[in-house]
N, C-alpha and C positions, 0 to 999 in steps of 0.2 A: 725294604724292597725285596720279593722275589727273583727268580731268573727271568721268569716271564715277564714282569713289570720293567726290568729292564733291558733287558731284549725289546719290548714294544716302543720303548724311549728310544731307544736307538734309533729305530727304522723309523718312528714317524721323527726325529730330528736331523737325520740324514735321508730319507728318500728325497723329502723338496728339494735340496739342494742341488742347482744344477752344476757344481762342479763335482757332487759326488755322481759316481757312474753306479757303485755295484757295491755290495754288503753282505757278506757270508760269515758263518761260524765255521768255524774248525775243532781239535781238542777233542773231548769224548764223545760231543755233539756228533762228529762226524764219523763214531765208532757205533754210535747207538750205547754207548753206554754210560751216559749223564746219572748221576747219582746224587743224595744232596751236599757230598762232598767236591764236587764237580767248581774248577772256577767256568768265565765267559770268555772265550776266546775268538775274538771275532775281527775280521780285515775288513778293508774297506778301499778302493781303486778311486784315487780325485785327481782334480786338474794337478801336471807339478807345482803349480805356483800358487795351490791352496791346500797346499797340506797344515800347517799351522792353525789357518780356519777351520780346517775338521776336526783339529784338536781342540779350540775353543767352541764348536760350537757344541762337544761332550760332554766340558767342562762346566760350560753352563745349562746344560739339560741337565746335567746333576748336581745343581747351587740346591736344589730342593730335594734331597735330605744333606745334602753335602758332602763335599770328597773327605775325607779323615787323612789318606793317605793317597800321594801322586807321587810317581816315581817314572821319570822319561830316560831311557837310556842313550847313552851321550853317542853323536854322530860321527862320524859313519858305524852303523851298528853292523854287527856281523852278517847278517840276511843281504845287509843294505836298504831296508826296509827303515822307516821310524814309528817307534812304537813305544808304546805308555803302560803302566800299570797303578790299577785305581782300586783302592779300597774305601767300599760307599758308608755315608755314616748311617748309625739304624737298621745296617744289615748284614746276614752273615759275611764272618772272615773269608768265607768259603768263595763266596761270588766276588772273589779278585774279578776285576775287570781286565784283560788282558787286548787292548788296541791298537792295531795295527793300521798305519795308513801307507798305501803304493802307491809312487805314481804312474798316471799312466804309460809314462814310458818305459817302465821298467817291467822287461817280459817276464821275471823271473817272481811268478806269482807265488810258490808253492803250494801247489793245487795238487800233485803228481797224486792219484789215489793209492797209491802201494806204500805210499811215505803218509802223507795225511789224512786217507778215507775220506767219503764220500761226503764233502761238506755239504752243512744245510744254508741252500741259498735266502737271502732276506729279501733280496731284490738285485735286479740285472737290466737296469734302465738302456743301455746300450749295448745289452747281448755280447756283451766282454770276456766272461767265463765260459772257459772252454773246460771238458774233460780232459786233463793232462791226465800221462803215465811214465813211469821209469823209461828213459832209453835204456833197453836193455843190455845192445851192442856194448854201450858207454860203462855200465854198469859193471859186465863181464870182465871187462878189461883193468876197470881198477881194481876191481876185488883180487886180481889175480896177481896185480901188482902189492898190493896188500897184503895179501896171504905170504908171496915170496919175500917181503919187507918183514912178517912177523916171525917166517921161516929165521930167520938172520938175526933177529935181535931178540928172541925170547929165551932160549938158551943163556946169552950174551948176558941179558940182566938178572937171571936168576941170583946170582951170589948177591947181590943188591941183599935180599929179603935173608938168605939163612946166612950170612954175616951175622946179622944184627938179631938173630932169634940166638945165635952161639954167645955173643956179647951180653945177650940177657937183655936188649934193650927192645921193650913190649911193643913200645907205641912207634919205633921208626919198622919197626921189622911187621909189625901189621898194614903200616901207610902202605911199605914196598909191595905186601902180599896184593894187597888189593888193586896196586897201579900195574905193577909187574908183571903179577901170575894171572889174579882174578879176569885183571881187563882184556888184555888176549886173548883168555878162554872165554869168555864171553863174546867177543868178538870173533870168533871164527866157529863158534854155536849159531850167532844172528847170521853170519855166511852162510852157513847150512841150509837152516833155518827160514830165516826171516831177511836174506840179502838187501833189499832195498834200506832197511832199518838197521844195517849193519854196527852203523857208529852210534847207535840210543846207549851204547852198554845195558844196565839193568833196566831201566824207564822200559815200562810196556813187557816186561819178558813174560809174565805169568797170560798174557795173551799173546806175545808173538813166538814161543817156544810151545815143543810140547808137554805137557803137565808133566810126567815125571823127570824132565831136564832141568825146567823152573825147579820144582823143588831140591834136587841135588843140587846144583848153584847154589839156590840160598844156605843150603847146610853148610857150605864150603865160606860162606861168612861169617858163620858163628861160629866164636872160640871161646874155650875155655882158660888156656893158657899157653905160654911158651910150646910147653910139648904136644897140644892140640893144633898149636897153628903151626908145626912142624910137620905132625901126619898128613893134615890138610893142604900145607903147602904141596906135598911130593903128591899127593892124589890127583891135586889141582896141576900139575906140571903133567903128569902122565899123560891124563884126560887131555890136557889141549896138544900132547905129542901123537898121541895116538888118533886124535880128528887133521890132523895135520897130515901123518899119513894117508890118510884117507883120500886126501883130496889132493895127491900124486899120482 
C-alpha cells in the first residue's frame, strides 16, 4: 500500500461512522515536509464509549493486506490519549501507521500549531477542530521556572560526566555527556530558539534551530575518544554557561 492508499482507507472507514466526529493528520504532514521516509500519523475524536470500535474498525480495514505488526500502548498513556502502532504487510517499514483515538471529552487535543503545525484535516463532521496556540502567558512562566531549575542543577551534575571520562570508563562518561551536558544545552538553545518545543531535545533541531547552531550540536555528539569527549565536554558546558548568562 502507499501513503495515499492508506490514508483513503482511513477516511472512507471512519468518515460513516457516526461515533467518529473528526480525522486529521499530524507528523511531517503538518510540516509540509512528508518524504518517502515519512510514517502516518493521524488522530481521530469518537464518542468515549467507542474508542475500541475505532480501533477495530482500522484493524479490520486493514485484514486486506494485513497487520504484521500492532503494538497499543498500555493505559493510561502519557498524552492520555490511546493510541496504536501498525505495521501494514506488503508495504513500506516506513509507513508505521501511528493511531491515535480522543475522546470527546477530552479537551486536551494537541492541536496547538507552534508545537504541532498546521495539521491536514481528513474530515470535521461536527466542526470540532479548532485552531489552537501556545498560551503564551503559561509558557513564559515555565520556561522561566526551567531555566532557574537548569541554573541550579547543571553546574551540580557536571562531575557526573568527567569522573568517569578520568576513571577511563567510555561508555558511563558518554551516557552522562549526553543526559548531563548535551541535554540542557540543547534545552535552553530550543528556549532561545524554538520555546514552544523546548522539551523535543534533538527531534526536529535541524528545522527548529538555526543551521549553523544544528550543526555545532551535532559536532558536540561525535567523539573520538576519552580526550575528544573531554574538550567537547568543557565546550559543551561553556556554551550552555554562556546562553545562560544571556538570559539574566
Amino acid at each position: 500500500m502507499t501513503r495515499e492508499t492508506i490514508l483513503e482507507r482511513l477516511r472512507s472507514t471512519l468518515e460513516p461512522l457516526s461515533y467518529v466526529d473528526a480525522m486529521w493528520e499530524g507528523g511531517s504532514a503538518a510540516f509540509n515536509r512528508v518524504d518517502e521516509w515519512s510514517d502516518i500519523d493521524v488522530q481521530v475524536i469518537c464518542n468515549d464509549e467507542r474508542v475500541e470500535d475505532a480501533f477495530t474498525a482500522v484493524e479490520n480495514a486493514f485484514a486486506d493486506p494485513g497487520i504484521e505488526t500492532r503494538y497499543r500502548l498500555p493505559e493510561p498513556t502519557w498524552h492520555g490519549h490511546s493510541q496504536a502502532f501498525y505495521s501494514l504487510a506488503d508495504t513500506s517499514p516506513f509507513l508505521m501507521l501511528d493511531f491515535v483515538v480522543m475522546k470527546r471529552s477530552n479537551p486536551r487535543r494537541m492541536r496547538e500549531i507552534e508545537i504541532h503545525g498546521e495539521s491536514v484535516v481528513h474530515f470535521d463532521k461536527e466542526n470540532v477542530l479548532t485552531e489552537d496556540h501556545v498560551n503564551q502567558e503559561e509558557l513564559s512562566d515555565r520556561l522561566k521556572r526551567r531555566l532557574e531549575e537548569m541554573a541550579t542543577t547543571f553546574d551540580l551534575f557536571q562531575p557526573l560526566v568527567i569522573k568517569e571520562i578520568y576513571r577511563g570508563n567510555r561508555a558511563e562518561a558518554l551516557q552522562f555527556y549526553h543526559g548531563m551536558t548535551l541535554r540542557p544545552l540543547v534545552e535552553v538553545l530550543r528556549i532561545k530558539h524554538s520555546p514552544a518545543r523546548h522539551n523535543f531535545h534533538v527531534r526536529y533541531i535541524y528545522h527548529d534551530l538555526p543551521h549553523d547552531i544544528a550543526e555545532r550540536i551535532e559536532s558536540l555528539f561525535f567523539v573520538t575518544g576519552l580526550d575528544d569527549l573531554e574538550k567537547k565536554f568543557r565546550e559543551a558546558g561553556e556554551w550552555f554557561r554562556e546562553e545562560l548568562r544571556t538570559k539574566n
